[in-house]
TITILUM-18157 format. One record per residue: residue number from 1; residue in one letter; x negated, y, z of N, C-alpha, C in turn. Coordinates in Angstrom, 1 decimal, m for minus. Layout:
BEGIN
+-----+----+--------+--------+--------+--------+--------+--------+--------+--------+--------+
!   i ! aa !   n_px !   n_py !   n_pz !  ca_px !  ca_py !  ca_pz !   c_px !   c_py !   c_pz !
+-----+----+--------+--------+--------+--------+--------+--------+--------+--------+--------+
! NUM !  A !      X !      Y !      Z !      X !      Y !      Z !      X !      Y !      Z !
...
+-----+----+--------+--------+--------+--------+--------+--------+--------+--------+--------+
END
This chain:
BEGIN
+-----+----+--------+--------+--------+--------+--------+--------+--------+--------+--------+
!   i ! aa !   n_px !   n_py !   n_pz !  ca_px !  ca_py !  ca_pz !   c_px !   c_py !   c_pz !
+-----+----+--------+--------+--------+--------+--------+--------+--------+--------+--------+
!   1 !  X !   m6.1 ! m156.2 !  m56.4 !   m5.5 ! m156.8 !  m55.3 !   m6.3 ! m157.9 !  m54.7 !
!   2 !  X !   m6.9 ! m158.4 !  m55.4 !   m7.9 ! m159.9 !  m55.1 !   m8.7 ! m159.2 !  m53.9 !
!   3 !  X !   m9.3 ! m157.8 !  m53.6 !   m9.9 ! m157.5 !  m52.6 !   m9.1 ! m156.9 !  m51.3 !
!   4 !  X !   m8.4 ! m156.9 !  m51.6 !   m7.2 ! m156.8 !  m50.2 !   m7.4 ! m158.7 !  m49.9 !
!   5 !  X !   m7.3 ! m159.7 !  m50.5 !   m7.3 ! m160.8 !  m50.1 !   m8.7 ! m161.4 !  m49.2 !
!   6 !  X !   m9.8 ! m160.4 !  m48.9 !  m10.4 ! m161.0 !  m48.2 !  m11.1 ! m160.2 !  m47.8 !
!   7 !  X !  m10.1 ! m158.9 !  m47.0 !   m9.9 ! m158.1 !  m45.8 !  m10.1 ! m158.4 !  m45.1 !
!   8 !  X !  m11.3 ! m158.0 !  m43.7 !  m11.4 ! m158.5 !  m42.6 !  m11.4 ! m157.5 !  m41.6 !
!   9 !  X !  m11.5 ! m156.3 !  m42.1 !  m11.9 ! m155.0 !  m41.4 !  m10.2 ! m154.9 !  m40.3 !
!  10 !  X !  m10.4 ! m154.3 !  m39.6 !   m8.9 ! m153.6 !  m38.4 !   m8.4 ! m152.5 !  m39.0 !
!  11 !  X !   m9.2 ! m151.5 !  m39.9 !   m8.4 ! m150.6 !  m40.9 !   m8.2 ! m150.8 !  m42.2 !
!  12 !  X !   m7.5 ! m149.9 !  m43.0 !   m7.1 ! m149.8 !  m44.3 !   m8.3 ! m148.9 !  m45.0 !
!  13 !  X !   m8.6 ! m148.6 !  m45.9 !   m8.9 ! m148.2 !  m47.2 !   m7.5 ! m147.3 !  m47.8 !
!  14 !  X !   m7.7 ! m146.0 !  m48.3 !   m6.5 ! m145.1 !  m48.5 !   m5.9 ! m146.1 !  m49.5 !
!  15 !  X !   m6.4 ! m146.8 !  m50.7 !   m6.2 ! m147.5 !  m51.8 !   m5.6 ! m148.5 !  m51.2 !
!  16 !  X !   m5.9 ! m149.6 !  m50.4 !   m5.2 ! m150.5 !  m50.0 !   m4.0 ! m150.4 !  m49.5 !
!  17 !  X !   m3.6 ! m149.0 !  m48.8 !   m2.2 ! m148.9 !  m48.0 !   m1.8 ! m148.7 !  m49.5 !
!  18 !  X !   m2.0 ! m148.2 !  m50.7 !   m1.4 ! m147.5 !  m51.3 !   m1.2 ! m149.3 !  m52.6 !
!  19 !  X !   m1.8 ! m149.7 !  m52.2 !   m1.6 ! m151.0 !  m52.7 !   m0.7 ! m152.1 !  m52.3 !
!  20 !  X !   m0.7 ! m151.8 !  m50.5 !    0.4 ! m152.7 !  m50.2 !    1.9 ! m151.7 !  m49.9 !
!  21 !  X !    2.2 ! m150.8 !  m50.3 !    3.3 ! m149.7 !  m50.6 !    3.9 ! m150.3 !  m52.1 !
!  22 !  X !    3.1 ! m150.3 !  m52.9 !    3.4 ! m150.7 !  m54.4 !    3.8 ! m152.2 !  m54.3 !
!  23 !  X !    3.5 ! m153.5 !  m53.2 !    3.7 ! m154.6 !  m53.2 !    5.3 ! m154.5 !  m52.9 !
!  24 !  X !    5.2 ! m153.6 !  m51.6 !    6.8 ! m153.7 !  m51.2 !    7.6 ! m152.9 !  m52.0 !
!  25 !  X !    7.4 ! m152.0 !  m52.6 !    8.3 ! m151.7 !  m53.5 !    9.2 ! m152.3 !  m54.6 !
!  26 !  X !    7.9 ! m153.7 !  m55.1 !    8.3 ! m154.9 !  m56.0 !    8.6 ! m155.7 !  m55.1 !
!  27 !  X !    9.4 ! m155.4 !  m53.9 !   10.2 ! m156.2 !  m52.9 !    9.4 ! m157.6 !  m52.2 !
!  28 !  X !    8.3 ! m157.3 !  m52.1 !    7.2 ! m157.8 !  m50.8 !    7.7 ! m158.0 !  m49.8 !
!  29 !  X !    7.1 ! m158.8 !  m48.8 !    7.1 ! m158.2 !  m47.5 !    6.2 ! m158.2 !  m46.7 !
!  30 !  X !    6.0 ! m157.3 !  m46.2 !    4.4 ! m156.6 !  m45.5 !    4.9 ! m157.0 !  m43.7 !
!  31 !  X !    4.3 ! m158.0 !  m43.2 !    4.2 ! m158.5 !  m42.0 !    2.8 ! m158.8 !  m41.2 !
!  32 !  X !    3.2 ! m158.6 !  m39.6 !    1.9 ! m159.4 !  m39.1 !    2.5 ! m160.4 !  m38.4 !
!  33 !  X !    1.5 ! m161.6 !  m37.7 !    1.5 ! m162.8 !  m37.2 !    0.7 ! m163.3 !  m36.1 !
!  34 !  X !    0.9 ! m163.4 !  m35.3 !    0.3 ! m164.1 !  m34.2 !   m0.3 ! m165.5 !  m33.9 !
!  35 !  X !   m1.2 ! m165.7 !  m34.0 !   m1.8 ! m167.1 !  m33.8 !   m2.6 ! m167.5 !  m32.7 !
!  36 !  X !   m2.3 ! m168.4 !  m31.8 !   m3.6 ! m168.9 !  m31.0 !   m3.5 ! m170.0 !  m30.6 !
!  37 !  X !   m4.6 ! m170.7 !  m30.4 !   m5.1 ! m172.1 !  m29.9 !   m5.4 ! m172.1 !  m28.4 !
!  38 !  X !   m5.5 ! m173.8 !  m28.2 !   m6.3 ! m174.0 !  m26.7 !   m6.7 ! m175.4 !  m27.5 !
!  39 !  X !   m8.4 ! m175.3 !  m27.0 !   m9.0 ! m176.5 !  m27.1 !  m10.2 ! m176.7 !  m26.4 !
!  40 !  X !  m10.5 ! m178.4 !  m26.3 !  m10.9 ! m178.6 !  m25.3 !  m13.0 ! m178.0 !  m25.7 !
!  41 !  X !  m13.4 ! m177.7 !  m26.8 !  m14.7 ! m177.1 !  m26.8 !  m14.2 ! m175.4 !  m27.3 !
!  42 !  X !  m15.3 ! m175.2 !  m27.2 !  m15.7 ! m173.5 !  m28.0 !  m15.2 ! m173.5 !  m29.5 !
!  43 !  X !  m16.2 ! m174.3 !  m30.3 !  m16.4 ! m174.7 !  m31.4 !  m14.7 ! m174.9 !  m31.9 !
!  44 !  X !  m14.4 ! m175.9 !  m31.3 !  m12.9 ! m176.7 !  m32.0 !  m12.0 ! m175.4 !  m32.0 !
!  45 !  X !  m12.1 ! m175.3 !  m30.5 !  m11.2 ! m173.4 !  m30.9 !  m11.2 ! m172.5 !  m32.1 !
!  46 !  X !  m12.4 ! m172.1 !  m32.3 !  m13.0 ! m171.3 !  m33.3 !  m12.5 ! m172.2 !  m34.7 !
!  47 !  X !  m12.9 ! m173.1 !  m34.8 !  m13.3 ! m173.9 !  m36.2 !  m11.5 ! m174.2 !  m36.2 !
!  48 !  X !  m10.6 ! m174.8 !  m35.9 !   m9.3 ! m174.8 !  m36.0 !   m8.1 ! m173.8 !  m36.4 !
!  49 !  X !   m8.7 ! m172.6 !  m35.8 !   m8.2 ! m171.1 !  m36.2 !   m8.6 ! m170.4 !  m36.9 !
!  50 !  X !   m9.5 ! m170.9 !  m37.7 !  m10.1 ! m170.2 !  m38.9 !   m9.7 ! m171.3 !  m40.4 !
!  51 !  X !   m9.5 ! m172.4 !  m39.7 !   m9.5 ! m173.7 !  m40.8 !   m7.5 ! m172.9 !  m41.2 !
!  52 !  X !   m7.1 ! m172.8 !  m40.0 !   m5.8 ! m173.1 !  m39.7 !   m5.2 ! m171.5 !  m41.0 !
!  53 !  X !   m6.1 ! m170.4 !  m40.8 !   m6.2 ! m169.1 !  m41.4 !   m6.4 ! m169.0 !  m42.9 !
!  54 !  X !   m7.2 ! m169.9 !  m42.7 !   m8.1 ! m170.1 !  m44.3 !   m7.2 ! m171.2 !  m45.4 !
!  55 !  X !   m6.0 ! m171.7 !  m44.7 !   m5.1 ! m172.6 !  m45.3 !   m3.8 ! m171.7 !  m45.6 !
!  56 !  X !   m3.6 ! m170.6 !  m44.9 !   m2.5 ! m169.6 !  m45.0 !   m2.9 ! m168.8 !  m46.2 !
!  57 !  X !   m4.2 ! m168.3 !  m46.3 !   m4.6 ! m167.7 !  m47.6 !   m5.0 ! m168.0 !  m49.0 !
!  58 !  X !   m4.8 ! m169.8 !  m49.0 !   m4.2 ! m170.1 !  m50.4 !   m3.0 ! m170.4 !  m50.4 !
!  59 !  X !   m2.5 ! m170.2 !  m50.2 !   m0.9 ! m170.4 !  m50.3 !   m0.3 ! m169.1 !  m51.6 !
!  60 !  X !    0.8 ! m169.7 !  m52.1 !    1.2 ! m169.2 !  m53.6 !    1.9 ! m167.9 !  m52.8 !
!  61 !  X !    2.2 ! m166.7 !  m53.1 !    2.8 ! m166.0 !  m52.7 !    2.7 ! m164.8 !  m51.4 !
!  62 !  X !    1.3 ! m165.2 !  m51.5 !    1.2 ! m164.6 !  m49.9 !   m0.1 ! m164.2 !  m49.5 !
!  63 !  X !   m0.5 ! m163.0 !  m49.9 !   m1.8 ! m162.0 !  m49.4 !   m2.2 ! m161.9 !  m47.9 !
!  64 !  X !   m3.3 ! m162.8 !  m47.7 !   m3.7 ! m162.2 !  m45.7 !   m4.6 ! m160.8 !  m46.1 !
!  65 !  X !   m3.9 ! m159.5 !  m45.9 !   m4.2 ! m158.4 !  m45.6 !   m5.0 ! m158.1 !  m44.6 !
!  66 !  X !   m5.4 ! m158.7 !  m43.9 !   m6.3 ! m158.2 !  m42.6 !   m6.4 ! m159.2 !  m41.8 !
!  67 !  X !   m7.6 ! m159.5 !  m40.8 !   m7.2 ! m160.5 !  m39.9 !   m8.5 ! m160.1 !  m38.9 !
!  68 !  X !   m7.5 ! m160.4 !  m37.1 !   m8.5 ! m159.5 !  m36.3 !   m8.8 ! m161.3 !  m35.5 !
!  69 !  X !   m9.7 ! m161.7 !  m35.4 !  m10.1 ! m162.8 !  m34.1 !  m10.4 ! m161.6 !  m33.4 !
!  70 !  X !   m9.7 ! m162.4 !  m32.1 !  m10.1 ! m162.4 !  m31.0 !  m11.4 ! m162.9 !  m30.3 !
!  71 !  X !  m12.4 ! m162.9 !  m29.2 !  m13.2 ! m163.2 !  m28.1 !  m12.7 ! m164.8 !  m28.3 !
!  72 !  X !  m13.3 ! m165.5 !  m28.1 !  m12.6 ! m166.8 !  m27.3 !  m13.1 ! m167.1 !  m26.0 !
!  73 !  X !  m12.2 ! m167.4 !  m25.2 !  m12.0 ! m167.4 !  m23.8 !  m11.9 ! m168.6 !  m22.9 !
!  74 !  X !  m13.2 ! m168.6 !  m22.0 !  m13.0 ! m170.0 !  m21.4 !  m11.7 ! m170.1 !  m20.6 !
!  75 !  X !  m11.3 ! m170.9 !  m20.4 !   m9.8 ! m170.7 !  m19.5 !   m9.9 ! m172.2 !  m18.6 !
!  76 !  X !   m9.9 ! m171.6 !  m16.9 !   m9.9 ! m172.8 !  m15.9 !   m8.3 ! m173.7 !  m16.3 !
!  77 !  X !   m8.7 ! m174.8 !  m15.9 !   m7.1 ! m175.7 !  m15.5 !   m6.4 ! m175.3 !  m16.7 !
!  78 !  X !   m6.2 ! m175.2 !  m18.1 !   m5.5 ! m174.4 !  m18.7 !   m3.7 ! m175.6 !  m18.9 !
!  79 !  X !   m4.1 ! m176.4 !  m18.4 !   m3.5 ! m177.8 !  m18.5 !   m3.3 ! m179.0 !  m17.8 !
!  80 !  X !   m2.4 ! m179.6 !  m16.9 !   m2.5 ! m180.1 !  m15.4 !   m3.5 ! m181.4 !  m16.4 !
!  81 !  X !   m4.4 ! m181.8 !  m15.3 !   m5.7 ! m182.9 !  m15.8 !   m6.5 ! m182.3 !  m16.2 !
!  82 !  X !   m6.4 ! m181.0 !  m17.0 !   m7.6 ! m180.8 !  m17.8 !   m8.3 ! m179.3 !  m16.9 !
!  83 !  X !   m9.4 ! m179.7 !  m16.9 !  m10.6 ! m179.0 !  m15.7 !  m10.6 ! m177.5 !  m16.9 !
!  84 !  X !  m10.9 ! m177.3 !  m18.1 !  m11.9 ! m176.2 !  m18.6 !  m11.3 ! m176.6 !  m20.1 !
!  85 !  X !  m10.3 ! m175.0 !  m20.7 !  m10.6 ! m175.4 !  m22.6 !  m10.8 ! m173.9 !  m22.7 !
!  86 !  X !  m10.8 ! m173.7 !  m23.6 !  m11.1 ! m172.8 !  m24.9 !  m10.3 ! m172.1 !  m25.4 !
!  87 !  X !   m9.5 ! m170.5 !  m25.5 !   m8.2 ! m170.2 !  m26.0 !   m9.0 ! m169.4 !  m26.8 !
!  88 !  X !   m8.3 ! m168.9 !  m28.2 !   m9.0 ! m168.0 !  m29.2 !   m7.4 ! m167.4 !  m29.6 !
!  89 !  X !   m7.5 ! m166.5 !  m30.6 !   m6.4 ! m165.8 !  m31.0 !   m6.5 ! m165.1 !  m32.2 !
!  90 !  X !   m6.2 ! m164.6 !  m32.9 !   m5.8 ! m163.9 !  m34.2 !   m4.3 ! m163.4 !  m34.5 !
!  91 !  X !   m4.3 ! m162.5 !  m35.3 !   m3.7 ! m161.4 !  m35.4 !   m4.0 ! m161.7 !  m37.2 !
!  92 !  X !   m2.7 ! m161.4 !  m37.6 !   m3.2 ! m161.4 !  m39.1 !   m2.1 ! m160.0 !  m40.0 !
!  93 !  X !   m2.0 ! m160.1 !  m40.8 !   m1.3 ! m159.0 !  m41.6 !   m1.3 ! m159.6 !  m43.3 !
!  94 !  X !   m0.1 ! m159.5 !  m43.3 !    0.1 ! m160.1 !  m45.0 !    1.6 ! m159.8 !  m45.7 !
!  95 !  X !    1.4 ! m159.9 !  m47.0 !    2.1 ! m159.4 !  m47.5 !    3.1 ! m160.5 !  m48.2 !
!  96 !  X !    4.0 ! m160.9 !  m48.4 !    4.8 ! m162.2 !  m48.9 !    5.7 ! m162.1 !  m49.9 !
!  97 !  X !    5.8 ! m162.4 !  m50.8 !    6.5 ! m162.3 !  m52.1 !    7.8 ! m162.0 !  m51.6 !
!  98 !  X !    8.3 ! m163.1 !  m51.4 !   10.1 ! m163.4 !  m50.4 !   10.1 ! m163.7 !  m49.0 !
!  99 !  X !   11.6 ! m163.8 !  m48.7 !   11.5 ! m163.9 !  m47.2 !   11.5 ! m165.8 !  m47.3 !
! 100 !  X !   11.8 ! m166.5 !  m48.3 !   11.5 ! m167.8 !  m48.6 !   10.3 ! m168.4 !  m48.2 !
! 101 !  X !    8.9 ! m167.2 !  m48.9 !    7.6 ! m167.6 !  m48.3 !    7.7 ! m167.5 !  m47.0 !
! 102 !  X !    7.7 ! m166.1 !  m46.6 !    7.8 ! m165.8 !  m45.2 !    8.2 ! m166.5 !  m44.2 !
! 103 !  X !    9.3 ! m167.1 !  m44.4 !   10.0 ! m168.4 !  m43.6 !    8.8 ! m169.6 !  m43.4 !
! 104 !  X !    8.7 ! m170.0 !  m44.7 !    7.3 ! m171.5 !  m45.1 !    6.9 ! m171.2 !  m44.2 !
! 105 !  X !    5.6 ! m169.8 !  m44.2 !    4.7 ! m169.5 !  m43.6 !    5.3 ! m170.1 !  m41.9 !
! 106 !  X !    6.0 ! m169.5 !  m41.2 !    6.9 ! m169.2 !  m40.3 !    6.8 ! m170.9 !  m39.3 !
! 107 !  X !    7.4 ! m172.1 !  m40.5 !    8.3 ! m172.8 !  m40.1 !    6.6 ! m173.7 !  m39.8 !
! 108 !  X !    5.3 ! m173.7 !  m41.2 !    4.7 ! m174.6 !  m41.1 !    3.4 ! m174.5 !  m41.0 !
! 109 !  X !    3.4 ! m173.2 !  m40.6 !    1.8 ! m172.6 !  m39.7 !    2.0 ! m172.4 !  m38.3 !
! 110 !  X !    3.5 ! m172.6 !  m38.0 !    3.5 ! m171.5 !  m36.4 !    3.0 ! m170.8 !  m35.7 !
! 111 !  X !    3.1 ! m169.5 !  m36.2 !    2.7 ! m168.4 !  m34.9 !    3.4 ! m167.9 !  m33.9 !
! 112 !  X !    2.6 ! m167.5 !  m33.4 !    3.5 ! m167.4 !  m31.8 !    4.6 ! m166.1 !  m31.6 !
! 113 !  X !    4.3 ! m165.6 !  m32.9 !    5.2 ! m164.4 !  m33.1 !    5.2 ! m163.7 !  m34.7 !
! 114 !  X !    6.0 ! m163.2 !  m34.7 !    6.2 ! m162.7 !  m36.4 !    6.7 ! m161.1 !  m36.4 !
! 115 !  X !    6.2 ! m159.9 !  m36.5 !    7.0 ! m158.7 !  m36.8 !    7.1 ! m158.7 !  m38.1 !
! 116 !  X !    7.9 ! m157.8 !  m38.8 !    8.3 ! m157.2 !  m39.6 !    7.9 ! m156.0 !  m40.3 !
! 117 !  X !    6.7 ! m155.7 !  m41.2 !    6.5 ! m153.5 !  m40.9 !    7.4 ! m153.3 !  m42.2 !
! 118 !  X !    7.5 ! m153.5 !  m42.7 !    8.5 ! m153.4 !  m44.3 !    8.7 ! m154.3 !  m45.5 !
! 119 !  X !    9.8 ! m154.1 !  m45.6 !   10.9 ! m153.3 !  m45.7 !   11.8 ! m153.1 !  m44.1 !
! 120 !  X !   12.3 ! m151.6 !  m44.2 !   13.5 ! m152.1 !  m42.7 !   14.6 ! m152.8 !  m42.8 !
! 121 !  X !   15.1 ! m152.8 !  m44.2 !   15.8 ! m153.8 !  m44.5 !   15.6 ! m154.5 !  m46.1 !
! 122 !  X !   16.9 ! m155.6 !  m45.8 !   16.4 ! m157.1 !  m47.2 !   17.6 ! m157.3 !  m47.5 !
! 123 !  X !   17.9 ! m157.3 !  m48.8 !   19.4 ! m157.4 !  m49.6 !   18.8 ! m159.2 !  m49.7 !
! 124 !  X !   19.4 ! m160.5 !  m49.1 !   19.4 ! m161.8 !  m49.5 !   20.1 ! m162.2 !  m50.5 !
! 125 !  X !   19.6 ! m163.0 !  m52.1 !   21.1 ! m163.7 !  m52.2 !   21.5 ! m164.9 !  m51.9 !
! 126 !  X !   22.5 ! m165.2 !  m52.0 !   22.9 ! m167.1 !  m51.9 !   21.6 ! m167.8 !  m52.4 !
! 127 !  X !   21.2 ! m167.6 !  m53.4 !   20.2 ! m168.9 !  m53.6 !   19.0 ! m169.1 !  m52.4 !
! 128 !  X !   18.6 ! m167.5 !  m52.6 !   17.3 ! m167.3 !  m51.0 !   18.2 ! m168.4 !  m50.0 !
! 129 !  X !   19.0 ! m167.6 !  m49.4 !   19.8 ! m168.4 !  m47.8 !   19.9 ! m169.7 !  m48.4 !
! 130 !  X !   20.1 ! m170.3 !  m49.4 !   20.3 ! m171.9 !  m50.1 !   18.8 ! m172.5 !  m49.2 !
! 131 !  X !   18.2 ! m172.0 !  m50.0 !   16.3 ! m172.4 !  m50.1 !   15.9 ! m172.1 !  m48.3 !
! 132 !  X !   16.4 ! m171.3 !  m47.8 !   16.1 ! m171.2 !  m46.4 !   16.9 ! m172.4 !  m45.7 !
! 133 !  X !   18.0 ! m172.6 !  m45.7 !   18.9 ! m173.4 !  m45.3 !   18.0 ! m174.9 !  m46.0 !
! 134 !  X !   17.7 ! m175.4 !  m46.6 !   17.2 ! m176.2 !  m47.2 !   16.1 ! m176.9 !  m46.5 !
! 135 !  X !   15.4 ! m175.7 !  m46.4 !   13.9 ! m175.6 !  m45.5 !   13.7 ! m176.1 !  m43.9 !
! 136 !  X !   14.8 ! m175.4 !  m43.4 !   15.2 ! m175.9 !  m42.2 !   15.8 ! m177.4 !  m42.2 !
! 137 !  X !   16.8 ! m177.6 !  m43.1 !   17.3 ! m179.5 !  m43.1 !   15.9 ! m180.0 !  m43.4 !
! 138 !  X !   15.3 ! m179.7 !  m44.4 !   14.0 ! m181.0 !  m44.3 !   12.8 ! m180.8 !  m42.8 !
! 139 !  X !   12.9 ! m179.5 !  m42.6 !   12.0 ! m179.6 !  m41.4 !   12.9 ! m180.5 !  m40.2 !
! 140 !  X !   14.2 ! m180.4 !  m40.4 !   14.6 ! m181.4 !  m38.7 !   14.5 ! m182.6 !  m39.1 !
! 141 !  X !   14.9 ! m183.2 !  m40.9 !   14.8 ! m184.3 !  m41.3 !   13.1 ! m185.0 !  m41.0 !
! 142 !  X !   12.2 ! m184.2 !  m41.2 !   10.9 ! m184.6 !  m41.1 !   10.8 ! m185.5 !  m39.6 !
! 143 !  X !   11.2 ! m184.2 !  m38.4 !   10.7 ! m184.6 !  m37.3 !   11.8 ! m185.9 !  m37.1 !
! 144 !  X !   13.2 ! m185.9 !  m37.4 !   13.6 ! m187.4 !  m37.1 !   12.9 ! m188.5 !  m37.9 !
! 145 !  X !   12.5 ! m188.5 !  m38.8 !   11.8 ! m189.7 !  m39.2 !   10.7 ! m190.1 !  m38.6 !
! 146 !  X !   10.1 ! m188.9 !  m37.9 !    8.9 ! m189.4 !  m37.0 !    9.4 ! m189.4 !  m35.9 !
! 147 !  X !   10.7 ! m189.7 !  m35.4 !   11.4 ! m190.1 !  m33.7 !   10.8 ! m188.8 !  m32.8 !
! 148 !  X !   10.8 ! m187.5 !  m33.5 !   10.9 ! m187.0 !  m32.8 !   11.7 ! m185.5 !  m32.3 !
! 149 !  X !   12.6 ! m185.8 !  m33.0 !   13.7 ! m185.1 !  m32.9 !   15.1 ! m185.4 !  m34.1 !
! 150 !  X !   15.4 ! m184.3 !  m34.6 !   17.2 ! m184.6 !  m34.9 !   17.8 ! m184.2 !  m34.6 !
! 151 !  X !   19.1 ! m184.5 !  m35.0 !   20.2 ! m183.5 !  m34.5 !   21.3 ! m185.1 !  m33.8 !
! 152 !  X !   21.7 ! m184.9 !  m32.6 !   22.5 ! m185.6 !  m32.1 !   24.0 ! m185.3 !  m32.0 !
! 153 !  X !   24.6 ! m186.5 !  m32.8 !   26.0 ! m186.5 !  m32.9 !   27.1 ! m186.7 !  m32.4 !
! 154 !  X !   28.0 ! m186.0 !  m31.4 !   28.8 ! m187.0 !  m30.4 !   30.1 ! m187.1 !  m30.4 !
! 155 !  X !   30.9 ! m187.9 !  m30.1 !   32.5 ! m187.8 !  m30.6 !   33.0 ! m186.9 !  m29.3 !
! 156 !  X !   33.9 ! m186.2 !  m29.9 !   34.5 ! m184.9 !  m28.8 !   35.2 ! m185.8 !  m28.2 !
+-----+----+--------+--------+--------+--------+--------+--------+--------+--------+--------+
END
């Protein structure tokens, strides 16, 4: 399995599909992810979304299966004031223990999108939805402590 972990190719290997079949069987979950940047050089683009990639693939629980960069792209005006940045992009594919990881991943890498390729469906129990529900209170708790968001309370 360690060599599925530092997959870079756009195809599989017969053995690798047949490796990440056997993950989801032991109730995995086999997803892809969308990621992209804008920044103001080439470099910081590039160097950001690889830093940003390469922090997702130590994480406990969670195989990066494949991962496609994109070109990176000068882009005019990409932002009112700013003349000229840098957009880059990736595509990734991995495999996640639970939908607990899957969420982590989700809530504190942000990609711009998340499919699903298997399972079609996920039997949750209370403790999962506990630990997801959990996840979400410390994430809004986080941003209120930093004044920047929260949940606002008002009398009916």
């Amino acid at each position: 399995m360690s060599e599925l972990r530092n997959k870079t190719q756009f195809r599989f290997r017969v053995n690798d599909m047949d490796e990440i079949k056997e993950k989801v069987e032991k109730g995995w979950i086999h997803s892809k992810m969308w990621f992209d940047v804008l920044a103001a050089t080439k470099e910081a683009a590039e160097e950001s979304l690889k830093t940003h990639i390469e922090k997702i693939k130590k994480l406990e629980n969670c195989i990066v299966v494949r991962e496609n960069f994109q070109e990176t792209i000068e882009v005019e005006k990409p932002l009112p004031r700013v003349e000229k940045g840098y957009s880059k992009a990736v595509e990734i594919e991995i495999l996640t223990k639970d939908i607990e990881t899957l969420l982590s991943i989700t809530i504190f890498f942000a990609p711009s999108a998340v499919e699903i390729l298997e399972p079609d469906s996920l039997k949750i129990s209370a403790a999962s939805i506990q630990t997801i529900m959990n996840t979400v209170a410390d994430l809004l708790h986080r941003f209120a402590s930093q004044g920047i968001g929260g949940v606002v309370i008002a009398r009916s």
